[in-house]
N, C-alpha and C positions, 0 to 999 in steps of 0.2 A: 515166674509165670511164663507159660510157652508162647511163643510169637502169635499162633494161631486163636489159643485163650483172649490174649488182650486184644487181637483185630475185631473177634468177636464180639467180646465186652465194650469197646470202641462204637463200633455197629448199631448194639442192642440200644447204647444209652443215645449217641444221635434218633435213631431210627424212633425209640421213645418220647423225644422231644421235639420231635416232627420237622429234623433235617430234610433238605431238601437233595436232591440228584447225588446221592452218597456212591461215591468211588473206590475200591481199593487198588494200589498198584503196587506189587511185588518187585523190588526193585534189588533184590539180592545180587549179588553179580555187578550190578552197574555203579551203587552207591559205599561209600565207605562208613554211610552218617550212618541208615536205618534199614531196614528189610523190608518193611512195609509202610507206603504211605498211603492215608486215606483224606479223603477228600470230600467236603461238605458246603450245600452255601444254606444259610440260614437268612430270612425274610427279615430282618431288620438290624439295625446296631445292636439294640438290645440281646436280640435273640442271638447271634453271632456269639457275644459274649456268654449268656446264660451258658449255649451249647458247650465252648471250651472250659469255661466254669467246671460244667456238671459232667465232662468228660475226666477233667482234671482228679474231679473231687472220685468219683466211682473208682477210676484205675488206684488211685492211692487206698482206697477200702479194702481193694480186692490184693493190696499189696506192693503194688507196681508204684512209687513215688516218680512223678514227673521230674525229667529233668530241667527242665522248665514252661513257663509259658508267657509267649509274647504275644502282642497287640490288642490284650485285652479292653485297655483300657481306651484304644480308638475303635472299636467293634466291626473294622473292613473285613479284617484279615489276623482270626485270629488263630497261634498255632503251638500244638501242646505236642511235646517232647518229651515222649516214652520211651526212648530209646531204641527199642527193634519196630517201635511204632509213631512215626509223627502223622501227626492230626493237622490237616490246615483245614480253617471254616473260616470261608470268606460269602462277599455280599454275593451275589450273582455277577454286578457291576465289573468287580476287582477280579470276579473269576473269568470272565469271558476277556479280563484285559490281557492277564495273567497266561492262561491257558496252561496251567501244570500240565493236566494232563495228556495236550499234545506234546509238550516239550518231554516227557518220560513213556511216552509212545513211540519218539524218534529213535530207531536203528540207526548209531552214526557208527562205522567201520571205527576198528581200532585208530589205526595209523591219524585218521580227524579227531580222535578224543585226546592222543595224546599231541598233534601240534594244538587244538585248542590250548588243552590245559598249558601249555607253554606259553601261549600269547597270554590267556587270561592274569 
């Protein structure tokens, strides 16, 4: 399935189950893990979970088998690995603590990405 199909399909089925503030960020270039991450917060534990559930279970219908999926079962922060697409659906709480998508908005120069990655 092409990267753009399964952002898509990611999309439709949040957007369907009445995700909240859904994100995508193209991280091509920056990242080694995914090309695109998108980003979700769903309105309770519960719903959290249904969301990555029924993200899980669609990309697998349409062909795409997850590579995996963690924190289901605590419902903060939960996040499904599609390979050129990870899914993270968190509370609002964990996202505002979080800030993904400040942290994948920051422009750091080469020269700071590769002494981070040295310290880290």
């Amino acid at each position: 399935m092409q990267v753009e199909a399964l952002r898509d399909l990611v999309i439709k089925v949040l957007e369907d189950m009445k995700a909240k503030d859904i994100v995508t960020i193209d991280v091509k270039g920056r990242s080694s893990i995914t090309d695109i991450m998108v980003i979700a917060s769903g309105t309770s534990d519960r719903h959290v979970k249904s969301l990555a559930e029924s993200v899980a279970f669609q990309a697998k219908t349409a062909g795409e088998v997850p590579l995996g999926l963690e924190g289901v079962n605590e419902g903060e922060w939960a996040l499904v690995d599609l390979n050129s697409v990870v899914v993270h659906i968190m509370l609002p709480k964990v996202r505002d603590f979080y800030q993904l998508e400040r942290l994948w908005s920051m422009d750091i120069p080469q020269t700071e990405t590769e002494t981070i990655a040295k310290i880290s």
